[in-house]
N, C-alpha and C positions, 0 to 999 in steps of 0.2 A: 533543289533546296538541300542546304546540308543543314541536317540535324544529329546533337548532341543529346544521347543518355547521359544520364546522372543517377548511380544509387549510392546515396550517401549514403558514409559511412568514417567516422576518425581513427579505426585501423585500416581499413581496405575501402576506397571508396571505388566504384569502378567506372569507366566510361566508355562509353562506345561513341562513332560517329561513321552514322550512314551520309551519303547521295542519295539524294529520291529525281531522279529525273522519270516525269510520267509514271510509268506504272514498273519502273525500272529501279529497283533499288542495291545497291554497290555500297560495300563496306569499305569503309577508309580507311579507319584506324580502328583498337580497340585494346585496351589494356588498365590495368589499376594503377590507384597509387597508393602506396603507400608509407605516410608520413613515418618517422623514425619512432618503435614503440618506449622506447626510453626517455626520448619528450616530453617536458611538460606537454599541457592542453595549452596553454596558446602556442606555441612552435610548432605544434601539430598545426594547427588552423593557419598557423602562416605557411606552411610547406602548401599546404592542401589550397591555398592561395595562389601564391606562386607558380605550382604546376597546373592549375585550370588556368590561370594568364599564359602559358607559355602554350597551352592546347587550342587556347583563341589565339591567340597570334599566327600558329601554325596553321589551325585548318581553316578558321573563322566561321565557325556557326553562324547561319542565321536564325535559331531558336537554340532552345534547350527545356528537354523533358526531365522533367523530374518527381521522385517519387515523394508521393506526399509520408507524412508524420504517420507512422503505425504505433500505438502506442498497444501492449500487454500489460495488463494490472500485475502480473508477475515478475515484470523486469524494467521497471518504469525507470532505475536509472539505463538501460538502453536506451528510451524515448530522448529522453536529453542529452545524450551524448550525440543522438544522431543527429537532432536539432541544433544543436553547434556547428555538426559540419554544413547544413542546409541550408542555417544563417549566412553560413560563408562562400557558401555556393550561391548564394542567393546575392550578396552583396558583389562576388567578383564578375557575375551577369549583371548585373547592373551597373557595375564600372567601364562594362566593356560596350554598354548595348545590346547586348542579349536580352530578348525577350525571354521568360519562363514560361512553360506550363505544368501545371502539378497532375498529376494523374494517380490515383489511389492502386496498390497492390492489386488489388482485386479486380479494378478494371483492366489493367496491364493484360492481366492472366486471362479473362475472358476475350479481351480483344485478339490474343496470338493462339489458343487453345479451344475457346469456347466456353471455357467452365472457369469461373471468381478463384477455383479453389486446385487450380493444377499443383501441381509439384516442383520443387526447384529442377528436376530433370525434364519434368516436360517443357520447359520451359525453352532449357539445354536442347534439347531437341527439335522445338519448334524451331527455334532461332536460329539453328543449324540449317534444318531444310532451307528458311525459307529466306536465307542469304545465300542458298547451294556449297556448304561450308565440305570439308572433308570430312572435319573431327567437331565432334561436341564443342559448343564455345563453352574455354574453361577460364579460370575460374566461377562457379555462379554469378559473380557480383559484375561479371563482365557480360556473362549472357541476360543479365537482369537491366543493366545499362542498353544494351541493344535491343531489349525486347519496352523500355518505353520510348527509346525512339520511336520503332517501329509503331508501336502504340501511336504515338504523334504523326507519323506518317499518314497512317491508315487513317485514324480521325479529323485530321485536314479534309484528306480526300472525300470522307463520306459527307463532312459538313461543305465543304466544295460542290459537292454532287444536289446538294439541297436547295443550292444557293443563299446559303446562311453566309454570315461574312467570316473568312477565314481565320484561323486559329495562327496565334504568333508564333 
């Protein structure tokens, strides 16, 4: 099964995309995008368009994980900027046939760490082991993209295991 991370974002969004064959998991690809910061906001959301169509054409997900809405009362226009690019990440999975699934920060970080409340380096560093990487996956937003794949990997498998009906 190939799955696609998503951590939105409309300066850096980043993505990752594993193989999960069995208990086998194989990084594809992984890298950011990011839209031109001199752009308005919709030429931003149309770049960030464009280059997720050209990522499904290329690898062809059959999912995509994605990080749900974090919203801080201290920077609430973050929340909404981020929500712009999720809207559009959300509608170019749905154009293509991609199922979503939303998965909250917090779960992300306990399913790859143990703990809701890791670090952006533990994160770095899980996600390194446990793809048998060399170097740290850099930038964050790229090891945060592969770690809710992974996220999505690992809770198919566990809801698989239960024989609950599988996650998309």
């Amino acid at each position: 099964m190939r799955i696609l991370g998503l951590d939105p974002g409309l300066r850096i969004t980043g993505y990752g995309i594993i193989e999960a064959d069995g208990s086998r998991i194989l990084l594809c690809e992984a890298g950011v995008i990011r839209p031109s910061p001199r752009a308005g906001l919709e030429d931003r959301l149309k770049e960030l368009f464009h280059s997720l169509d050209e990522l499904f054409h290329l690898w062809t997900p059959k999912v995509a994980a994605l990080e749900e809405l974090f919203t801080h009362t201290a920077h609430p226009r973050t929340a909404v900027l981020m929500g712009h690019a999720r809207g559009v990440i959300c509608l170019a999975c749905a154009l293509a046939g991609i199922p979503v699934t939303h998965y909250s920060a917090t779960q992300v970080k306990k399913m790859l760490t143990g703990t809701g409340r890791a670090s952006k380096s533990q994160i770095q560093r899980a996600i390194s082991r446990e793809l048998g990487l060399q170097h740290i996956a850099e930038p964050p937003d790229v090891a945060d993209a592969l770690a809710l794949a992974m996220c999505h990997y690992y809770m198919s498998r566990r809801t698989e295991a239960v024989g609950a009906k599988p996650l998309t």
